[in-house]
Every structure is written in structure tokens, then in C-alpha cells.
N, C-alpha and C positions, 0 to 999 in steps of 0.2 A: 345678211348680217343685221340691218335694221328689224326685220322682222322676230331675229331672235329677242335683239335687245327688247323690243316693245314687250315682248312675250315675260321676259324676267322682267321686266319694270311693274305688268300686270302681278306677276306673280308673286311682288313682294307686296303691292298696296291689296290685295287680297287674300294675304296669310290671316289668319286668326291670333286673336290677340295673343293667347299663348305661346303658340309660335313664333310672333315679332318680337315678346320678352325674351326667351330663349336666344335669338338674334343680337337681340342687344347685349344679353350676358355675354355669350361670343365676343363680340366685338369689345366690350369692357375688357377680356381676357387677351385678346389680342394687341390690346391697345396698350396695354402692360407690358407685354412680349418686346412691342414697336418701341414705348419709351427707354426702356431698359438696354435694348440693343441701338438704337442711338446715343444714349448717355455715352455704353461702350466706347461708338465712332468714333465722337468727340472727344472723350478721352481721352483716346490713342491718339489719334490723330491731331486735331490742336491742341493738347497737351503740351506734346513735342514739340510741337513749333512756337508753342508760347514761351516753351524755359529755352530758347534758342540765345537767349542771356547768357544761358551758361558758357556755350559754344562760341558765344561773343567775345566773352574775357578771355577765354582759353586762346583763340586764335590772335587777338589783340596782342597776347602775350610773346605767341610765337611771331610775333610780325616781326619783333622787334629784337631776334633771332637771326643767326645765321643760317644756310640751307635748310629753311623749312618751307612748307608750302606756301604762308602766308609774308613771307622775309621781306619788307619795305612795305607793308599795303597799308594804306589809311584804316580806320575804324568806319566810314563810310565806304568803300567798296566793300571791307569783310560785312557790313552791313546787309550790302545786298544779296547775300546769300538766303539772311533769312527775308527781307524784304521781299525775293521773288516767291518766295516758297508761298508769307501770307498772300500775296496779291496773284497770284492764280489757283489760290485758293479758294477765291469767288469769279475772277475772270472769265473763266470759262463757266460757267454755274448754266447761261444759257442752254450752250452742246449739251452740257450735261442731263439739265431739266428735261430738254428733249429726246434724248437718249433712254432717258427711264420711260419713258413715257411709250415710245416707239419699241424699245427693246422689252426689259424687263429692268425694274430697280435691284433687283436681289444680283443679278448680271453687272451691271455698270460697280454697283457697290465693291462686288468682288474681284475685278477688274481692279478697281481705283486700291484696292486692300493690298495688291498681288507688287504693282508699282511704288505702293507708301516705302512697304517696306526693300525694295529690291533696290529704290531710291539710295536710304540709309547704306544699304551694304557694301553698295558703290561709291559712295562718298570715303566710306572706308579707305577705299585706296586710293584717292586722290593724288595727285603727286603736283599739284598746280594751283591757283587759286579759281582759275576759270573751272574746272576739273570739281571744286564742289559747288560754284556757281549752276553748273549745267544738273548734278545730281543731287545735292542738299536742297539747291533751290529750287532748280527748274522742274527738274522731275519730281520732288517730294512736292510740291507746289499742285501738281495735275493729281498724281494719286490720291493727296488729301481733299481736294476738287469733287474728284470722283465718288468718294465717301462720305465724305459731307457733308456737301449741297444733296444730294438723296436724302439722305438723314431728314435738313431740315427741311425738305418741303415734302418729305410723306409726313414726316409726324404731327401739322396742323391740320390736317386734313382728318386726323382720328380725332378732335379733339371740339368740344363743345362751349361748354361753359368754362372749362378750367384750360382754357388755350393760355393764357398767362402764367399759371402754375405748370402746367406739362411742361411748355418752352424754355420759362425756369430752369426746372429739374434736366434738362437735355441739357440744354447749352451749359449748365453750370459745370457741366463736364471740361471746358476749359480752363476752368479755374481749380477744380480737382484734380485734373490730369497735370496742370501746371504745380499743383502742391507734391503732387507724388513725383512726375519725373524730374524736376529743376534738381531736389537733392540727390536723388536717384543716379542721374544724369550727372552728377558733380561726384558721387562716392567713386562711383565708374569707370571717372577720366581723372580720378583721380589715384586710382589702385591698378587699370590696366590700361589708362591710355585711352587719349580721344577716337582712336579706330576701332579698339574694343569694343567701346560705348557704343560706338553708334552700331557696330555688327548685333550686340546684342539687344539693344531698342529696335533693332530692323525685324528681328526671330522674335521679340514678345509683342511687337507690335499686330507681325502677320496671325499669330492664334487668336489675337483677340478681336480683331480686325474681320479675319474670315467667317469669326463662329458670328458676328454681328452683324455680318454682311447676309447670312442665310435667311433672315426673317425679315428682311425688308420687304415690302408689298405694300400697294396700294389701297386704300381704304375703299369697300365694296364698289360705294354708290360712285366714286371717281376713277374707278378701275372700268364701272361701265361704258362713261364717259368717257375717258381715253380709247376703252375696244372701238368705242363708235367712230370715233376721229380716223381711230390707226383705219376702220374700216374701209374708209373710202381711199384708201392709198392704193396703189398695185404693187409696191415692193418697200420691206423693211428698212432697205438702205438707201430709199429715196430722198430721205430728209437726214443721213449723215452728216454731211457738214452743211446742211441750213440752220441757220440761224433763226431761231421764234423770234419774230417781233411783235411786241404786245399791242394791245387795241391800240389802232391810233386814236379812238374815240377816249381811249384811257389815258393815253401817253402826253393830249393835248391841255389834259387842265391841271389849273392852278396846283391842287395837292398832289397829283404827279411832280413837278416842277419841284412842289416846294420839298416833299419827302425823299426826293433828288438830288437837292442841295445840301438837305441835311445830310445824309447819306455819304455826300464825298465830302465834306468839311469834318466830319465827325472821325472815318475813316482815313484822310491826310496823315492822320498825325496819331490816336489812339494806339497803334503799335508802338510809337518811340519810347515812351516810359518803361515800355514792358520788355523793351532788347535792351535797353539800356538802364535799367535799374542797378544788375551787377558793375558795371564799368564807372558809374555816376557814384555809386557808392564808397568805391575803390578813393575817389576824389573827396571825398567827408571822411577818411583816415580809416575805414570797413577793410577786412581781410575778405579775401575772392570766398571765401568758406560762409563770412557774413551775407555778403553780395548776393550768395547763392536764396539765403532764408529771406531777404530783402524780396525777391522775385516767389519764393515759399509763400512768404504773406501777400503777397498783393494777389496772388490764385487764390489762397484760401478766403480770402476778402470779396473777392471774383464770384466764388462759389455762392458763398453766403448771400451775397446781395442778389443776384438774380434768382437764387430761390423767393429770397424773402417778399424780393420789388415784384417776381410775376405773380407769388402768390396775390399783395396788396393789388395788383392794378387788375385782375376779375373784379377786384370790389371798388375802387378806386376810379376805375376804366386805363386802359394799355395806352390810349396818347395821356393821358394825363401823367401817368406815371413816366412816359418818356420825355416830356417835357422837363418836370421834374430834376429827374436824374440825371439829363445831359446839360441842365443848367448848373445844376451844384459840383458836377463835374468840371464845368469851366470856372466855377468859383475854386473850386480846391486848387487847381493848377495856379490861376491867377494869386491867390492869399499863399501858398504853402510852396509849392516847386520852385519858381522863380522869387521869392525871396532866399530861398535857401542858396541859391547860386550865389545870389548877392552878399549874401552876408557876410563879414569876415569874423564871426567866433564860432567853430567849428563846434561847439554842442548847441550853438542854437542851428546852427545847419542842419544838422542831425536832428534835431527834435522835429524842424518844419519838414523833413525830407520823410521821415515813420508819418506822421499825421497825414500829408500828401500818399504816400503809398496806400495806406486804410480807404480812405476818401477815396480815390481814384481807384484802387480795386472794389468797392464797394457798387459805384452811381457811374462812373465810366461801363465796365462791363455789362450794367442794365441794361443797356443800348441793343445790344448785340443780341439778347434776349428777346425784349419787347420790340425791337425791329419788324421781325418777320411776322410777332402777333399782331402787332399796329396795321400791317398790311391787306390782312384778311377785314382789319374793319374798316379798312379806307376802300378796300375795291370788291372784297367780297368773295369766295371761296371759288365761284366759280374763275374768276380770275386770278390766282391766285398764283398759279407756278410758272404764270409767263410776268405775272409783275416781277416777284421774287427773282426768277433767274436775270430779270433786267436787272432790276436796283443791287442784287449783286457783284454782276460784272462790274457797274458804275462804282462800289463801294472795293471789288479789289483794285481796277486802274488809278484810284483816287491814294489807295496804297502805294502801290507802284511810282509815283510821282514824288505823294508827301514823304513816305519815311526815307526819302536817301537824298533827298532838299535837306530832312530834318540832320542825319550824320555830315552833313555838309557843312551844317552849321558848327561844328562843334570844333572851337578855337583852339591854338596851340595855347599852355597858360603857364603861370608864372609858377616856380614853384610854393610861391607864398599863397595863391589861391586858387588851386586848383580846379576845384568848383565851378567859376564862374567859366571855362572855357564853355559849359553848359546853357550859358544866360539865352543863345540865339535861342535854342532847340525849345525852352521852357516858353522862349514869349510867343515863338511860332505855333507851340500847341496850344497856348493859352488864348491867343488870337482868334484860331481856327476853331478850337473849340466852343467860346464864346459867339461866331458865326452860327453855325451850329445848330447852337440852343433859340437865335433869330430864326431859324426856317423850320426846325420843330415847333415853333411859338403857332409858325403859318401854317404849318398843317392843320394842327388843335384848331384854328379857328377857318379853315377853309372845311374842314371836318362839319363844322357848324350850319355852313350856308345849304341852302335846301334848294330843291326845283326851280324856286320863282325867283331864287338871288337872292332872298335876305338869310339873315340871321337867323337860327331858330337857336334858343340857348339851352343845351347841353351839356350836364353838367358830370354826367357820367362818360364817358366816350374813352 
């Protein structure tokens, strides 16, 4: 096996130039192929679980109903439905990463596509609240896992110069996908019913899901790389359920640490605005129809910025711009969400609560973008799919915790202000997100320090 690999390694540093252009053209065309059919992924797949708003008020409403599935349940357990779904969403990202790796990505992909949606259909029938706990959550949770942690850790690996803009363009699929299904997803369950809905997002999800899942692959020079690893193994299924753990030599310093912390301080709470924008809404005097376009903009806001932020941060540099953005992110929440709780004249609630939704879809969802770019310039490409699968899992358990602390918080309230039963949930993300933007500050500048321990100043990065 080694001796092949040396053989192709020979044969690519001895092509003639024309032939390595040729090469590159390929891969440019390929690399189009890759970005396009993860845009897809994401799409579909966080899409759906970002306008999980919708499904939020719907079931809120039936709670408070006689023999329905949801009849007595808080807004924090119906929470956790979608809580599980995002936070094994990246939980397993490890299995996963190693999986592609061992297996094939275009395999796992299709795999995770086949469960998204078979998830949904089942949820269909629920007749319990545990009953879409286990399939809206749990299991739509692992197929989306399965698809889109592939997604993102093959498509930096094709990506050069414009890893900022590609990342961009991929990831902004959640905030697209969250523009098209929130109303989608609202006409749906509102014309045949929330089991409709979800049967028929389960069937548009699976074609678009599968045709995206065909072109996934490994970028040449890391497909060698991996053959070489899988080489020395004796059997495919020996590293099924092992867990990669990354260099400890990586794991031990400081900007590990710090891009760590950011990671779960960021991820705590970053969901809650976005399940709860419909329901928070409903409380500033918004019909569930408004509610719907309230979660509309904050994806369309989604979109726009992590285009715009990964285009600026190739030229910028990727931790600057995430510095940046997770700061003004915690300014927006801190100035606009939690005043709006507070306040008692319900159009200035409403003004501060649109200016917070723009803002925060805008400089919040950057994050999620320039994350996994930031990575490759903190540890390097060759390290790249075991840092990511780690700082993943760290960022869905960090989910898993905060967003159902965050429905915890949310107080019974008077009917004179209904708003403010909101105040915990806004300071708790305001807090954390403010945290946050402190251990992103440490990476940018642990980013800095060189071989010998000082400084060396940097101003692109």
C-alpha cells in the first residue's frame, strides 16, 4: 500500500505543467460540484431544524389542549425536541468524521439522508410527547449529524484562498433553508396539519438530500492521506465505535483551550433566539403568521451575513472577523433583546426586538461559518478533521445543556407584560455570549504568540 501511495505521490510532483493545470481545472470543477451539493445538505437539513420555531408554537398551542400529544407540557420540554435534534447534530461529529474517513463520505452521507428523513415521517405519527422526543429529536438529530458534519469537513479541505467565502456560501444554507422552510413549514401546518408537514418535508427532504449525498468525496491530496491511515488497519470495522482523539500535543495548548470555550459559551445559548423567536413574538402582540416571518428574517439576515462576513474575512483574516462578530453579537442581545423584555410600551418592544432579530441573524450566525475556517488556521489542514470533529461534539453537548436551562428560564407572566416572562433567557444569552467574545479575544491573540513565546503582531489572521 505504501509503495503505491509513494508511486502516485511521485506521479503527481512529476506531471508536466500542463497536465497539473489540467488538474487544477478538475478540481476547480469539482470543487463547484462539492460546494453546491453541501449548500444542498445544509439546506435541507439545518434548514429544518432552524424554523423548528414553527413546530415550537404549533405544539405550545396544542399543549394547552385537551388529548393531544403535547396536553400539560411546558415550553421547555416541548423545547427539547428540537434542542436534541441541534445538539446531536454535532455530538457525534466525531463517529462521524471517522466514519467518512474509514468508510466512504458519499456512504455515511447517504446513510445520515435516508434517517433525516425517515426521522420526519415518524414523528408524523407520534401519539406521545416522548414519541417525537425520540424521532423529531433524537433520531432527526443523528441523520442531520450524519450529513452535515461530512459536508463541513470535506468542503475545507477543497478550498484555498477563498476558505472564507466557500464556508460562507455552504453554511449560509441555514439561514436560506431557514427563509424557505419556516413559511413553507407554516403554509403546511397550516392547510393540512402538522403530520402532513412533517411527512411531506420528510419526501422533499430525502431527493434532495440523496442527490447531494452522491458527490461527496474527499479532496485528492486527503483521500491519499486517509488511504494511507485506513492502510495500515486490518479490518474496516475496527475503528466503528472508536472515538478519534485529537493530538494531545494539539489538545494541550492554550488556543485549543481557548477556541473551546468559545465554542460552548457561544453554542449554550445561540439556538434560543432562534426556537423561540415565534413564541417571544406572540408576547409583543405578533400573530403565529408574524412569528413565522420574524424566524423568515432572522435566516434571511443568516444568509446574508455569513456570505458577506466569510467573503470580508479572506481579506480581513477569519479570527478577526470572528472576533468581530461574536462581539457585536453579544452587544446586540445585551442593547436590543433584553431591553425589549423589559420594557413596558409595546412598540418600543417591538422596534428593539426587529433591530435584535437583523443583528443577531446577521453577526451571530458568522460564527457557525468562520468557526470551522478559523480552525484550519489555528492547527492546519493536516489536522483538521479530528480538531473539528472534537470542537464539534464540545459545541453540540454545550447545546444540549444550554438551550433547555435557557426554556427553563422562561417565567409564567402577568398578563399586563407578557414579554418579560423572557428577561431570564435574554440575560442568560447575553451573559454567555458576552463570555464568548472573551475566549475568541484569547484565541486572536494566542493565534499571535510564536515558537519562542512572545508576540509576533499580526494583523491579518
Amino acid at each position: 500500500m505504501c509503495s503505491v501511495v509513494s508511486f502516485v505521490c511521485r506521479s503527481v510532483t512529476t506531471t508536466p505543467p500542463i497536465a497539473r493545470k489540467a488538474v487544477r481545472n478538475s478540481f476547480s470543477r469539482q470543487t463547484i460540484i462539492i460546494t453546491i451539493a453541501s449548500f444542498t445538505i445544509v439546506f435541507t437539513c439545518c434548514g429544518i431544524n432552524f424554523a423548528f420555531g414553527i413546530f415550537q408554537a404549533v405544539f405550545e398551542t396544542l399543549s394547552q389542549q385537551p388529548d393531544t400529544p403535547f396536553t400539560g407540557a411546558s415550553p421547555a420540554l416541548i423545547d427539547l425536541i428540537g434542542t436534541m435534534s441541534i445538539s446531536l447534530m454535532t455530538i457525534g461529529a466525531p463517529f462521524v468524521v471517522a466514519w467518512a474517513k474509514r468508510f466512504s463520505p458519499r456512504l455515511i452521507s447517504l446513510i445520515g439522508s435516508t434517517i433525516f428523513s425517515a426521522a420526519m415521517i415518524l414523528a408524523s405519527f407520534g401519539q406521545s410527547l416522548w414519541h417525537f422526543e425520540v424521532t423529531q429529536g433524537a433520531l432527526l438529530g443523528l441523520g442531520t449529524c450524519m450529513s452535515y458534519m461530512v459536508a463541513v469537513t470535506i468542503a475545507p479541505t477543497w478550498y484555498t484562498t477563498r476558505r472564507g467565502l466557500g464556508l460562507g456560501i455552504i453554511t449560509s444554507g441555514t439561514g436560506i433553508g431557514g427563509l424557505v422552510w419556516a413559511p413553507a413549514l407554516k403554509a403546511a401546518v397550516d392547510s393540512m396539519g402538522y403530520r402532513n408537514a412533517l411527512r411531506l418535508a420528510g419526501g422533499l427532504a430525502f431527493g434532495l438530500n440523496i442527490a447531494a449525498s452522491l458527490a461527496m468525496e474527499w479532496e485528492p491530496e486527503t483521500k491519499a492521506r486517509i488511504d494511507m491511515e485506513n492502510g495500515a488497519r486490518t479490518s474496516r470495522l475496527d475503528g466503528l465505535l472508536k472515538v478519534p482523539i485529537v493530538n494531545w500535543r494539539i489538545a494541550r495548548t492554550r488556543k485549543f483551550a481557548a477556541q473551546a470555550l468559545g465554542a460552548i459559551f457561544q453554542s449554550a445559548v445561540y439556538y434560543l433566539p432562534l426556537f423561540f423567536f415565534a413564541t417571544y413574538a406572540r408576547t409583543l402582540g405578533y400573530s403565529d403568521t408574524a412569528g413565522a416571518n420574524f424566524i423568515a428574517l432572522s435566516n434571511a439576515c443568516n444568509a446574508i451575513g455569513k456570505i458577506v462576513i466569510g467573503y470580508a474575512a479572506d481579506h480581513i483574516g477569519r479570527l478577526n472577523a470572528l472576533v468581530a462578530t461574536t462581539l457585536i453579537s453579544a452587544i446586540a442581545t445585551v442593547s436590543f433583546w433584553v431591553p425589549s423584555t423589559l420594557s413596558g410600551d409595546a412598540a418600543v418592544s417591538q422596534g428593539l426586538f426587529i433591530t435584535f432579530t437583523i443583528l443577531y441573524g446577521i453577526f451571530a450566525s458568522a460564527y457557525v461559518a468562520l468557526f470551522p475556517a478559523s480552525l484550519v488556521e489555528l492547527f492546519g489542514i493536516h489536522n483538521f478533521a479530528s480538531v473539528n470533529g472534537v470542537l464539534y461534539m464540545v459545541r453540540g453537548m454545550a447545546s444540549l445543556v444550554g438551550t433547555p436551562v435557557g426554556g427553563v428560564l422562561i417565567r409564567s407572566h402577568s398578563l399586563g407584560r407578557p414579554a418579560q416572562s423572557y428577561e431570564g433567557m435574554s440575560l442568560m444569552t447575553s451573559a454567555l455570549l458576552s463570555a464568548a467574545s472573551f475566549a475568541v479575544m484569547w484565541v486572536r491573540i494566542e493565534a499571535m504568540v510564536g515558537v519562542d513565546g512572545k508576540l509576533v503582531m499580526k494583523w491579518k489572521m
